[in-house]
VOBA-1610 file (N, C-alpha, C; in pm, whole numbers, padded with zeros to 5 digits, always signed):
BEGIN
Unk-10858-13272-02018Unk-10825-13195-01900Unk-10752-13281-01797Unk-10799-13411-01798Unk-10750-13483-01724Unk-10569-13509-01695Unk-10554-13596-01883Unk-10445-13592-01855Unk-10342-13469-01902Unk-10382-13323-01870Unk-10308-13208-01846Unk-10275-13220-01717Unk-10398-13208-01618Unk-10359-13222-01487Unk-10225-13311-01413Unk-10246-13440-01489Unk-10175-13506-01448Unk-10001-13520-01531Unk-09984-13472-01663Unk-09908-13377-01730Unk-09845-13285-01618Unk-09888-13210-01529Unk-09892-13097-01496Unk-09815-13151-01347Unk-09879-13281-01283Unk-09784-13289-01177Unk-09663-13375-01166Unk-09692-13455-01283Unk-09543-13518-01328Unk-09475-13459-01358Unk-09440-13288-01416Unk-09343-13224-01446Unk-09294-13166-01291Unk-09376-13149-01236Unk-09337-13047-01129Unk-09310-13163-00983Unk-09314-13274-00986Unk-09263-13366-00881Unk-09186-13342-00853Unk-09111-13365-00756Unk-08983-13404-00668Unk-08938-13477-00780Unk-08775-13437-00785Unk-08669-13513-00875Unk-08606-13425-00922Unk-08611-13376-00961Unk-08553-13213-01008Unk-08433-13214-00963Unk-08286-13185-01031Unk-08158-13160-01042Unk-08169-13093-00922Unk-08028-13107-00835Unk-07952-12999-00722Unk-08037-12845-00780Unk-08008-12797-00874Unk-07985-12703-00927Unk-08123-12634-00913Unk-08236-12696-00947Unk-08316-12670-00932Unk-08416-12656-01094Unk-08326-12698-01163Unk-08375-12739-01291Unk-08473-12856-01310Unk-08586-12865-01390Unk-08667-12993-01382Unk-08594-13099-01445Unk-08640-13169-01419Unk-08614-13329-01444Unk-08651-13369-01619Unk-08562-13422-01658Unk-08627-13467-01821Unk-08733-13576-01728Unk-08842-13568-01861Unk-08982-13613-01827Unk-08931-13773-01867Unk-09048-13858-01807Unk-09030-13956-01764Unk-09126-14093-01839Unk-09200-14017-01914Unk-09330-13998-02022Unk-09308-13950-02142Unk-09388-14015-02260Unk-09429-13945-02350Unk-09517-13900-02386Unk-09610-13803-02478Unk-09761-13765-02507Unk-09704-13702-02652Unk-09733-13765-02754Unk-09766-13695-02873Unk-09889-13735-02921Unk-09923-13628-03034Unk-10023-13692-03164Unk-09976-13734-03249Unk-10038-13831-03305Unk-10001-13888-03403Unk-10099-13895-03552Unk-10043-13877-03644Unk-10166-13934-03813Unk-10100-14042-03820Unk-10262-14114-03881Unk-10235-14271-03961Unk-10328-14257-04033Unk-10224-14328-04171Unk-10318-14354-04294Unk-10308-14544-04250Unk-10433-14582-04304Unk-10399-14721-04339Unk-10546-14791-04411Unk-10496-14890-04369Unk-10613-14975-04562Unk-10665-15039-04397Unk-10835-15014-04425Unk-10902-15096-04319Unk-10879-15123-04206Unk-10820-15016-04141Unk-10699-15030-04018Unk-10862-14996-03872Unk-10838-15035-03807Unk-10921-14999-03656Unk-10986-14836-03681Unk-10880-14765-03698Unk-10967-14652-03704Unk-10943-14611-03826Unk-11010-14660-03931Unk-11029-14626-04076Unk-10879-14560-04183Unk-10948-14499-04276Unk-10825-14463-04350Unk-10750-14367-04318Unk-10793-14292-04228Unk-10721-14182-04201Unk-10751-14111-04035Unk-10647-14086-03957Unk-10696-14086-03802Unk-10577-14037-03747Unk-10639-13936-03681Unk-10581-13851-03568Unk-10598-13915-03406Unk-10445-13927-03358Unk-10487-13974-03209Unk-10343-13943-03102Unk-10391-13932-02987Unk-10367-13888-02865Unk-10251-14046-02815Unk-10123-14023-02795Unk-10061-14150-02784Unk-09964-14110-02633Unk-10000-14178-02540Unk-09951-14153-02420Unk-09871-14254-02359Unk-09720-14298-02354Unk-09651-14307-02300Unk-09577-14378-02135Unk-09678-14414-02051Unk-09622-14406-01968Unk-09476-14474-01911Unk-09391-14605-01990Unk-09336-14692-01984Unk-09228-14653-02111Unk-09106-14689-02085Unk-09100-14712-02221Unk-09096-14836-02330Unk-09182-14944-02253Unk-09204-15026-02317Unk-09339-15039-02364Unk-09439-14927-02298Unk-09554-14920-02322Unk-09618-14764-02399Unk-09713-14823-02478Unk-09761-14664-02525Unk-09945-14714-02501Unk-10006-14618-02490Unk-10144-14640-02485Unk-10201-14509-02561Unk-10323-14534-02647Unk-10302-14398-02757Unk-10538-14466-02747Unk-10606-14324-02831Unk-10726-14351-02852Unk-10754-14208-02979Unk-10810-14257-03067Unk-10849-14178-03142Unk-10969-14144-03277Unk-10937-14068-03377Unk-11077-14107-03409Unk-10999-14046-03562Unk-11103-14128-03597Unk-11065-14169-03788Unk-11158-14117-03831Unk-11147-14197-03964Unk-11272-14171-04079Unk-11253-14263-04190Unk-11401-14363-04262Unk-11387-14490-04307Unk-11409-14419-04427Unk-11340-14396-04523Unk-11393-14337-04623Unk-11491-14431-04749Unk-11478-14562-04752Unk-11583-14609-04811Unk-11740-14622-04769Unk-11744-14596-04630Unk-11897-14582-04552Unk-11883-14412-04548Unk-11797-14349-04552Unk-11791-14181-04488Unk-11850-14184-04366Unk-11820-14255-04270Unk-11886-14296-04158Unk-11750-14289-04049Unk-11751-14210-03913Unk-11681-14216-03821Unk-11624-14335-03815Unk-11497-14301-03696Unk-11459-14458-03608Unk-11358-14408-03522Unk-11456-14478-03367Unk-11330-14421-03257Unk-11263-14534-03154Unk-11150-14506-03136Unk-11092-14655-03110Unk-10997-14616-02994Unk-10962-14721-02897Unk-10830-14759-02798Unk-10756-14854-02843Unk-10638-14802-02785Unk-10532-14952-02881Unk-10421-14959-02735Unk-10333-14993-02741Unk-10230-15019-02637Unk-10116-15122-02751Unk-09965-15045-02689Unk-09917-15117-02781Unk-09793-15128-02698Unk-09721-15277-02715Unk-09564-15334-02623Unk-09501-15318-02741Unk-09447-15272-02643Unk-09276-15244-02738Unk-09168-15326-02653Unk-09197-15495-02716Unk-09059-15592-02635Unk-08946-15590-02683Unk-08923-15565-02813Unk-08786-15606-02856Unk-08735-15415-02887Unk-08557-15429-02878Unk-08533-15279-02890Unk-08413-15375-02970Unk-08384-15266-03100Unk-08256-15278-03193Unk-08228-15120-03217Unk-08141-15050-03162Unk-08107-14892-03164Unk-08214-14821-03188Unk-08255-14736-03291Unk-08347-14619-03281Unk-08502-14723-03323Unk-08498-14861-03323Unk-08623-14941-03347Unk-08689-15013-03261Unk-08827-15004-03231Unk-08849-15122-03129Unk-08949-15199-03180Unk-08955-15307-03156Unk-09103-15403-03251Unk-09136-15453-03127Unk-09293-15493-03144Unk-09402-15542-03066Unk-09535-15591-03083Unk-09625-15593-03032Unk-09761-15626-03069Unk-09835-15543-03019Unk-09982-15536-03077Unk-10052-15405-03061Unk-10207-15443-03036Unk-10285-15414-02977Unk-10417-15429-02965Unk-10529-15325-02935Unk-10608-15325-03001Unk-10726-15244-03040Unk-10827-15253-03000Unk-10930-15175-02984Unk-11090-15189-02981Unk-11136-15087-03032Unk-11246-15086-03127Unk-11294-14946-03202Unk-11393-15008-03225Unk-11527-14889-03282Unk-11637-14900-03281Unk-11624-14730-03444Unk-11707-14820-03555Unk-11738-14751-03638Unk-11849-14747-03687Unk-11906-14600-03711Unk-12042-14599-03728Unk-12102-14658-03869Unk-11999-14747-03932Unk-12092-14768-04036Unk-12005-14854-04091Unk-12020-14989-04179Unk-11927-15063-04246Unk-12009-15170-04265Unk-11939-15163-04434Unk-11995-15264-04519Unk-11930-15351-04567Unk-11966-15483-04611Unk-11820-15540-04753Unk-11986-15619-04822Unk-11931-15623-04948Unk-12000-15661-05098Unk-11932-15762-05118Unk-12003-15852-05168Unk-11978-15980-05297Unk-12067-15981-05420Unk-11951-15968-05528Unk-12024-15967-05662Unk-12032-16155-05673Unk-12129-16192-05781Unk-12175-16319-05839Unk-12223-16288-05998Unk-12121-16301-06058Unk-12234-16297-06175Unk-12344-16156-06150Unk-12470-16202-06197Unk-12535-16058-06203Unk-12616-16059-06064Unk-12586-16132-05941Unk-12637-16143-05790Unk-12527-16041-05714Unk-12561-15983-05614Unk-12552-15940-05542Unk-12521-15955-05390Unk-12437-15936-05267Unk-12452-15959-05110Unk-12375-15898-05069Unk-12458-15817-04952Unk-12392-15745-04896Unk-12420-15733-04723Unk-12323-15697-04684Unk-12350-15710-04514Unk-12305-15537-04470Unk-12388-15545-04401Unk-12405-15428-04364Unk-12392-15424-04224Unk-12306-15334-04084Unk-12281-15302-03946Unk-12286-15176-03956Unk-12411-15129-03840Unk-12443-15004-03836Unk-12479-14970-03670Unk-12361-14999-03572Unk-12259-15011-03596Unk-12145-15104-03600Unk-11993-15126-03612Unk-11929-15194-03617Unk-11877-15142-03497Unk-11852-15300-03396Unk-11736-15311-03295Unk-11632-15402-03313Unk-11509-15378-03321Unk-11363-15479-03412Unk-11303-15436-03246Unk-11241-15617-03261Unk-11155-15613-03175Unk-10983-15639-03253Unk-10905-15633-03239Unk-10776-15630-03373Unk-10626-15609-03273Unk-10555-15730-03329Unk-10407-15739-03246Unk-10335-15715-03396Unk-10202-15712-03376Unk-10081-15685-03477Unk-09969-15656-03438Unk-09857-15706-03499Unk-09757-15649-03492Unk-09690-15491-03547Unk-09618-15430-03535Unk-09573-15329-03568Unk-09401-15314-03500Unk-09320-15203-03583Unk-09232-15181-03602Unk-09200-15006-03608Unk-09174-14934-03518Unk-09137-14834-03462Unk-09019-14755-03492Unk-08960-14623-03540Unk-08843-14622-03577Unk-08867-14451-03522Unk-08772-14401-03410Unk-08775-14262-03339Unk-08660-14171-03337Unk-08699-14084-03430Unk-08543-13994-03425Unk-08541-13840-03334Unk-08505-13800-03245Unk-08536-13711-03210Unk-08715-13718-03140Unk-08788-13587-03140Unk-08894-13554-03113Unk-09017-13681-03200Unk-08946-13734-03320Unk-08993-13753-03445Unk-09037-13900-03432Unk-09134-13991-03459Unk-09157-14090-03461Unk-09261-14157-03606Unk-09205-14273-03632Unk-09288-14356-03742Unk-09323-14500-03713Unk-09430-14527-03757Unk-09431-14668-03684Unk-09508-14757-03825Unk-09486-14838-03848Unk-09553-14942-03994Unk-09624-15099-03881Unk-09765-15068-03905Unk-09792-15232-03833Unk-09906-15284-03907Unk-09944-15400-03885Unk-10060-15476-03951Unk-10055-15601-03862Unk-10236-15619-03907Unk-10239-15718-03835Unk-10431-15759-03910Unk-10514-15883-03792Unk-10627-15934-03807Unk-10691-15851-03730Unk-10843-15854-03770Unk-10941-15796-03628Unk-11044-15875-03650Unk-11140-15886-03612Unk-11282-15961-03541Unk-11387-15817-03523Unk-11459-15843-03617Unk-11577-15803-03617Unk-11701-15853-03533Unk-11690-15720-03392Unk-11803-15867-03290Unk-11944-15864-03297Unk-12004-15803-03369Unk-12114-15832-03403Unk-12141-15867-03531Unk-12277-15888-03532Unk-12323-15975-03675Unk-12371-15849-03704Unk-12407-15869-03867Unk-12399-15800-03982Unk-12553-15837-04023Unk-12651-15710-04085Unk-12696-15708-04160Unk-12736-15733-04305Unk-12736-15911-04423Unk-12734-15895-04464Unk-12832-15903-04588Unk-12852-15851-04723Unk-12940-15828-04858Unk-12868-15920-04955Unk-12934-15982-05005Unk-12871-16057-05122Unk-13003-16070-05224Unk-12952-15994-05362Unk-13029-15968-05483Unk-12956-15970-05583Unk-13030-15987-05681Unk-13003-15957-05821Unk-12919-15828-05896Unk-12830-15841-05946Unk-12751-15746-05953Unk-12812-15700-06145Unk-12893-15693-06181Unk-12911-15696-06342Unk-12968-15605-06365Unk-12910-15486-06444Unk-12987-15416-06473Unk-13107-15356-06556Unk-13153-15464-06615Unk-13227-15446-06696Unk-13371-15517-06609Unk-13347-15584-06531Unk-13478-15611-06427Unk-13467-15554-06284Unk-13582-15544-06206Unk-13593-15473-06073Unk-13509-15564-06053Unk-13470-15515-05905Unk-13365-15569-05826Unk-13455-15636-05702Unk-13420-15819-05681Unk-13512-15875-05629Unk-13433-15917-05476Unk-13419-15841-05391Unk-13421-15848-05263Unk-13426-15980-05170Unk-13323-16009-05059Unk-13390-16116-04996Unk-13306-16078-04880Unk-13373-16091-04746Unk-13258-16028-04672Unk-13309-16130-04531Unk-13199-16189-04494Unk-13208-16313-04372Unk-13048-16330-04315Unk-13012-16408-04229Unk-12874-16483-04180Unk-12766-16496-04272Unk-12691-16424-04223Unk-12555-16371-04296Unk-12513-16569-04338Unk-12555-16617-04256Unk-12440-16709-04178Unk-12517-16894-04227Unk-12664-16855-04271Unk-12687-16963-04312Unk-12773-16944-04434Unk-12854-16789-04462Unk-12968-16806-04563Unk-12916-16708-04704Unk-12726-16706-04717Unk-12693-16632-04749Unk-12610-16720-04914Unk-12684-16758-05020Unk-12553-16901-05106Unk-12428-16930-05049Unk-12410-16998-05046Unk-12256-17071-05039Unk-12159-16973-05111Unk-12214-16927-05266Unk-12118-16872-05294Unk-12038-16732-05287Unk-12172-16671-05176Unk-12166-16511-05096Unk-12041-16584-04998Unk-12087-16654-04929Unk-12018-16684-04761Unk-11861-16633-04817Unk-11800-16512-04703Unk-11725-16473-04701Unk-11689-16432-04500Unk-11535-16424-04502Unk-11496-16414-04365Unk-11538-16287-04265Unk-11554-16215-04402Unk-11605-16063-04348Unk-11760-16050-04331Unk-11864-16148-04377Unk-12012-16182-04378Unk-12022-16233-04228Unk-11942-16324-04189Unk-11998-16413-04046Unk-11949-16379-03947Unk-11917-16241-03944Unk-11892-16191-03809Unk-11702-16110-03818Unk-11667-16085-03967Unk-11550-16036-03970Unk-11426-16103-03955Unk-11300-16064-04070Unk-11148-16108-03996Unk-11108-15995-04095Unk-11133-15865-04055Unk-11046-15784-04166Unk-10901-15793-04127Unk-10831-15747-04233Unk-10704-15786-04285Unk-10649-15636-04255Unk-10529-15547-04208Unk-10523-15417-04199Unk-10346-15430-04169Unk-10303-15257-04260Unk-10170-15235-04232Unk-10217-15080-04226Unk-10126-14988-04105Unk-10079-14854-04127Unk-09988-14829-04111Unk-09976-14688-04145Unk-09839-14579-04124Unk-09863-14501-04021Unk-09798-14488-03917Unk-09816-14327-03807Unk-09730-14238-03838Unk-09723-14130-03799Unk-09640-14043-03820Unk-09652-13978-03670Unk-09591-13948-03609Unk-09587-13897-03496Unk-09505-13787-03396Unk-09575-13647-03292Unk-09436-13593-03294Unk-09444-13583-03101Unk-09317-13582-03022Unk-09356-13569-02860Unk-09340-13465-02814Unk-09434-13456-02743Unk-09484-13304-02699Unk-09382-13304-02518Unk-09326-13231-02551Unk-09205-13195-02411Unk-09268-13110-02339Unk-09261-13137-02198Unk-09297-13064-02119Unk-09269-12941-02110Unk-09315-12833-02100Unk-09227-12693-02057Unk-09106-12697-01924Unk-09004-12640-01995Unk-08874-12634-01914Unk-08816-12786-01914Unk-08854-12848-02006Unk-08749-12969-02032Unk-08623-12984-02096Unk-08541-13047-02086Unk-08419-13054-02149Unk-08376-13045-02253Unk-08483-13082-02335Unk-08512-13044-02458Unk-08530-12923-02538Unk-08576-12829-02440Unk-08562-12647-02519Unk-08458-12653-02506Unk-08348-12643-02442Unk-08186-12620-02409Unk-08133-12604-02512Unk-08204-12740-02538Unk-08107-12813-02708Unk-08170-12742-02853Unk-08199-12681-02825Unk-08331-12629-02975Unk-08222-12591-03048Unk-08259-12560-03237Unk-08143-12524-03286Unk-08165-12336-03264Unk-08010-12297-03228Unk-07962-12183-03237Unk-07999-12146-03101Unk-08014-12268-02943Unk-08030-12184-02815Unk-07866-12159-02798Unk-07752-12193-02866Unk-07583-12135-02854Unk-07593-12006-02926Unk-07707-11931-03006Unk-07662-11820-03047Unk-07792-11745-02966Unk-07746-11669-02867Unk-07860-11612-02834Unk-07945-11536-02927Unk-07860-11405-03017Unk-07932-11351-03084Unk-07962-11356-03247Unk-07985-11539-03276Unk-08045-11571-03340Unk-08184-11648-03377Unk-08250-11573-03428Unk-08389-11616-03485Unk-08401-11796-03462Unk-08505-11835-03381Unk-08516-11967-03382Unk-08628-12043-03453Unk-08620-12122-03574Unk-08734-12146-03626Unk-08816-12270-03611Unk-08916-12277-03562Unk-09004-12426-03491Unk-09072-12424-03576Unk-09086-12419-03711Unk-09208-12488-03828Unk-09208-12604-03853Unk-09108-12686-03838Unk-09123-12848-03860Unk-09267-12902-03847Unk-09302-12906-03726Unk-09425-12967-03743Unk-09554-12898-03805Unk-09576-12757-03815Unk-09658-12679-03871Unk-09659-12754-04036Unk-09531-12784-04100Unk-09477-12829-04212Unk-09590-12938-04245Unk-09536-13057-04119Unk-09563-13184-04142Unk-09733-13212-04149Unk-09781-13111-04064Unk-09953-13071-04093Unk-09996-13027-04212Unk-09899-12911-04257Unk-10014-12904-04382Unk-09941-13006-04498Unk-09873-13124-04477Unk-09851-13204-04562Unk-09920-13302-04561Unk-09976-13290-04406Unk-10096-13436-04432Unk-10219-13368-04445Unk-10245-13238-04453Unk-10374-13157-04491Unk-10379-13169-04644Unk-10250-13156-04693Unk-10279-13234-04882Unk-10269-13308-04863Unk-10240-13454-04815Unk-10215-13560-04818Unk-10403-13614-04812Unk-10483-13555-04681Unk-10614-13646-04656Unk-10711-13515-04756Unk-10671-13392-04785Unk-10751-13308-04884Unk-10723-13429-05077Unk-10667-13481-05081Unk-10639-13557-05173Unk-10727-13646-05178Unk-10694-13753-05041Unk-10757-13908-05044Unk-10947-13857-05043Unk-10964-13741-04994Unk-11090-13682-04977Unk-11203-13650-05126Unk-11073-13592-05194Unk-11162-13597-05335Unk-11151-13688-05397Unk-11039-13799-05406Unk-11024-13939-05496Unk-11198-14001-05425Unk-11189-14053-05302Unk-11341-14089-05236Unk-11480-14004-05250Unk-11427-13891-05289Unk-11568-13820-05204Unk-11625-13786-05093Unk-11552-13815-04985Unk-11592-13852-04838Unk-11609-13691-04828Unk-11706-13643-04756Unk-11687-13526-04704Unk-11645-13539-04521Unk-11633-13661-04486Unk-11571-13646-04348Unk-11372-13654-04374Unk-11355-13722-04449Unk-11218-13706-04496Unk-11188-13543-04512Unk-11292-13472-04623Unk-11251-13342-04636Unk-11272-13246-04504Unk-11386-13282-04376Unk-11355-13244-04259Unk-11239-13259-04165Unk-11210-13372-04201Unk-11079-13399-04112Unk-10927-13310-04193Unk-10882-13272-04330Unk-10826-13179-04379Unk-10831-13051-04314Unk-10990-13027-04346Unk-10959-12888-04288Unk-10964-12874-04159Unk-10968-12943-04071Unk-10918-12920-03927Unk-10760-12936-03966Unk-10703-13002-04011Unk-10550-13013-04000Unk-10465-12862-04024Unk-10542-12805-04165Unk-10516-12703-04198Unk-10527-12575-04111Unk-10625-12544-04046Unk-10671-12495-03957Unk-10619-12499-03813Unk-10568-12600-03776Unk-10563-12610-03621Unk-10422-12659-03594Unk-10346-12748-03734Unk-10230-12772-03721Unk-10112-12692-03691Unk-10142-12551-03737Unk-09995-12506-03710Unk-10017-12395-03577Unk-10170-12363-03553Unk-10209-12242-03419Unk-10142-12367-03331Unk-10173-12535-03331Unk-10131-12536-03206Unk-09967-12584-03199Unk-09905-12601-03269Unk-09775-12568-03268Unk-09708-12453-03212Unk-09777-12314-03252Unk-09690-12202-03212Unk-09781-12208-03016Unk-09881-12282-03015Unk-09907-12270-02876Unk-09818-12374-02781Unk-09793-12496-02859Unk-09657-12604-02781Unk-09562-12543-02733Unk-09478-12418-02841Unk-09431-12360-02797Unk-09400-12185-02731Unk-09512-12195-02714Unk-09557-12097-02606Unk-09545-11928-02644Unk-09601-11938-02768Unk-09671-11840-02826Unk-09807-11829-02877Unk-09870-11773-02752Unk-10031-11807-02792Unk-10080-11735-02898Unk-09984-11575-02873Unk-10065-11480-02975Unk-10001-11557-03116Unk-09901-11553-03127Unk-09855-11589-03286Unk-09972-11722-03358Unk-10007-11794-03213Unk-10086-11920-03273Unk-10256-11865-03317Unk-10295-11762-03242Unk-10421-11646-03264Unk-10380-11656-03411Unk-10287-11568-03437Unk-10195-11498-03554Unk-10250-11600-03696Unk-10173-11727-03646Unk-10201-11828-03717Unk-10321-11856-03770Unk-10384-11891-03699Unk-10540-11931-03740Unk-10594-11809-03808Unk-10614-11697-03735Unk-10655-11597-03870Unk-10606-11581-03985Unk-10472-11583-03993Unk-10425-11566-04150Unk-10459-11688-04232Unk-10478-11840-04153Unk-10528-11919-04210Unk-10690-11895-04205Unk-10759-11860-04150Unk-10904-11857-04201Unk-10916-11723-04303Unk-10859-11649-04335Unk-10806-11553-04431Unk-10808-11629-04558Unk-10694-11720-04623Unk-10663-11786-04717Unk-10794-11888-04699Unk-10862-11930-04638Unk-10950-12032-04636Unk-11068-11962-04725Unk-11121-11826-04678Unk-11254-11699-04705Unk-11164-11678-04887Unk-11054-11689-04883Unk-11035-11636-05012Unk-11045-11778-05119Unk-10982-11874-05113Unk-11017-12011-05151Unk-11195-12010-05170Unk-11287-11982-05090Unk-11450-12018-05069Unk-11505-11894-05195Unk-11383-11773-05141Unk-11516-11687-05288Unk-11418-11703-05404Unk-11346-11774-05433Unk-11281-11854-05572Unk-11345-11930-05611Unk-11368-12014-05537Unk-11505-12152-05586Unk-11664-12111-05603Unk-11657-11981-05498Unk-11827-11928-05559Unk-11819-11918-05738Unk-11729-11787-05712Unk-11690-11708-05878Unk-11692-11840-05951Unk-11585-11981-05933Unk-11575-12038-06029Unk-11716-12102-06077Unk-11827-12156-05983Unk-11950-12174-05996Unk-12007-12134-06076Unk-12017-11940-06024Unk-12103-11846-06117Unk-12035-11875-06285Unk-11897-11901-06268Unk-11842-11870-06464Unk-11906-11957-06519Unk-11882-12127-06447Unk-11935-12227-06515Unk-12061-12191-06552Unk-12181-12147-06435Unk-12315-12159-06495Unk-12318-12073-06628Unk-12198-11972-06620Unk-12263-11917-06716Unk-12145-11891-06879Unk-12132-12035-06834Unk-12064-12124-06952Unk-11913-12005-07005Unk-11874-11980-06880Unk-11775-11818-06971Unk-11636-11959-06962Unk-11492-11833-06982Unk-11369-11885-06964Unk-11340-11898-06790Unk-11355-11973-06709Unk-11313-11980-06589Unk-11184-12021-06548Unk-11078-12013-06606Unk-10900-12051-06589Unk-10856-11940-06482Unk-10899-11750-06472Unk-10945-11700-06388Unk-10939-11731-06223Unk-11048-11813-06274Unk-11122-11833-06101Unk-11049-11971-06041Unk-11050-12068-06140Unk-10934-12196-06073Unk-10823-12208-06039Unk-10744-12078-06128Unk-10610-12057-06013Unk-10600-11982-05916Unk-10700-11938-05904Unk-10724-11812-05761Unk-10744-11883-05646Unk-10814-12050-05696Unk-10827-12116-05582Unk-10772-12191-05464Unk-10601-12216-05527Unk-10544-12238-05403Unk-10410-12146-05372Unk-10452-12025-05398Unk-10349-11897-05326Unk-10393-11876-05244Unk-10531-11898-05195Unk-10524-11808-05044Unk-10412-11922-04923Unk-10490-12049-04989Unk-10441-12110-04835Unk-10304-12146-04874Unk-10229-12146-04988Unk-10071-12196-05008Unk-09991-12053-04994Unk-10081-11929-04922Unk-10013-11842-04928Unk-10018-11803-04755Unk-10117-11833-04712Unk-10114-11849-04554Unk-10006-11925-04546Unk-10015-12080-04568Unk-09939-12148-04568Unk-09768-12135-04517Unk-09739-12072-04604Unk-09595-12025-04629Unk-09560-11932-04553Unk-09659-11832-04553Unk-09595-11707-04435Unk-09629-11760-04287Unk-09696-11865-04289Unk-09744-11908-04114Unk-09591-12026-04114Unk-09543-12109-04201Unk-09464-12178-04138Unk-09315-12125-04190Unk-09322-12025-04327Unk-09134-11971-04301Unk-09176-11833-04236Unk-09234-11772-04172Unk-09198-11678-04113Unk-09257-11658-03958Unk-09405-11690-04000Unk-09445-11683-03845Unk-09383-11739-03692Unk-09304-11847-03790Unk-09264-11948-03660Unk-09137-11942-03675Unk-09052-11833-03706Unk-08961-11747-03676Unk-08963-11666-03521Unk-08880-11710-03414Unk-08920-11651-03275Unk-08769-11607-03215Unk-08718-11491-03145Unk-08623-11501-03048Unk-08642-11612-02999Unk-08440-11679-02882Unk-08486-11741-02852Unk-08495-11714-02673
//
């Protein structure tokens, strides 16, 4: 709410053309997805990236670790010093806190493991930025620091005898040949991808330019980003069943769900974005009694080929009519 408010009086300040036209904004605010390997906020994360500079971005958001299936919510701030045309590189810094994270060392048939329940990482990096239009990507990696100590168990890994337990100081009662960087307090290692899109103020310079505002009475179509949602809704519905995570598969179906209503609400069609979400919870109810049926065939050992392709028409059929037609608008 906050920063709407304040959204809200940066558009409408003093500055504004003779004319009485607003001012291109002076700021950025998009969301952004990131996948990345052990990154601050886990493998996969949705976040809020705000702009005020354009050498500065400040962003906070919240992931999901899919080897713990355990949250993670984080602040980062990132300089953007160097500019080469549509690229800018810089360094980046983090703080996140995840509810759960582990790392293992195998030995032979021994066992160690450290356990943070929770984890607080502090984590700098470089990164590399590349912005076309509305459209942004960014590739960075870097170290973090794990600031607390770890919980750890070190046993027998054999299966043919109980498993003999010993659990003391990561840091001194742990063999020599456990001691690892990630045991004594952390240095994970991390690269991601963002994908990112900027959210324009209403009455910015930017509608002007939309494609087909030179033909008045042609159909204007804004699905791009509706697109780019349900591509990362297969993209983390994927990484979700390779893991198992059922917070991965939560974070999908919000994408699916909420990605394209709030698109048609960016651009300022609330009902069409209503529109949206029902026809997507439509295809969602039809997908759920596909997987009942397919349940019932299995238990009862029949042919179920039936019921498994029934299962992703509802939502690849929302899909399609919410981003080639729904988001079809005068302009």
């Amino acid at each position: 709410m906050l920063w709407l408010i304040a959204a809200t009086l940066l558009t409408t300040a003093d500055g504004g053309s003779p004319t009485g036209a607003p001012a291109p904004p002076t700021y950025t605010l998009r969301p952004e997805l990131q996948i990345g390997f052990d990154a601050p906020l886990g493998l996969a994360s949705l976040s809020a990236v705000y702009g005020p500079r354009d050498w500065l971005s400040l962003g906070g958001g919240v992931g999901i670790d899919a080897d713990a299936d355990a949250l993670a919510y984080g602040l980062f701030a990132r300089a953007h010093v160097l500019r080469l045309g549509a690229f800018k590189f810089g360094a980046a810094v983090a703080l996140s806190r995840s509810d759960e994270r582990h790392h293992t060392v195998f030995y032979g048939y021994d066992v160690a493991n450290w356990a943070w329940a929770p984890a607080y990482r502090l984590d700098v990096g470089l990164g590399v930025e590349a912005k076309r239009g509305r459209w942004s990507a960014r590739l960075e990696g870097g170290a973090g620091y794990v600031l607390n100590d770890a919980v750890c168990t070190y046993g027998m890994n054999d299966q043919t005898n109980p498993p003999q337990e010993f659990q003391g100081d990561c840091r001194t009662d742990i063999p020599a040949a456990y001691q690892h960087s990630s045991g004594a307090g952390g240095m994970p290692r991390w690269f991601a991808l963002s994908i990112g899109m900027d959210l324009q103020p209403a009455g910015s310079t930017a509608a002007s330019a939309a494609p087909g505002a030179s033909d008045p009475g042609r159909p204007v179509w804004y699905g791009a980003p509706a697109i780019w949602a349900d591509l990362a809704f297969l993209a983390i519905g994927a990484l979700a069943l390779q893991y198992e995570s059922e917070g991965l598969m939560a974070l999908s179906a919000a994408t699916y769900a909420l990605g394209a209503p709030i698109n048609h609400v960016v651009h300022g069609h609330t009902k069409r974005g209503l529109a949206s979400f029902g026809l997507r919870a439509g295809g969602a109810l039809l997908a759920a009694v596909a997987a009942v049926g397919t349940v019932v065939c299995i238990d009862q050992s029949s042919n179920c080929g039936g019921w498994v392709v029934l299962l992703p028409i509802g939502p690849l059929a929302a899909i399609i009519i919410d981003d080639a037609y729904l988001s079809r608008a005068a302009p």
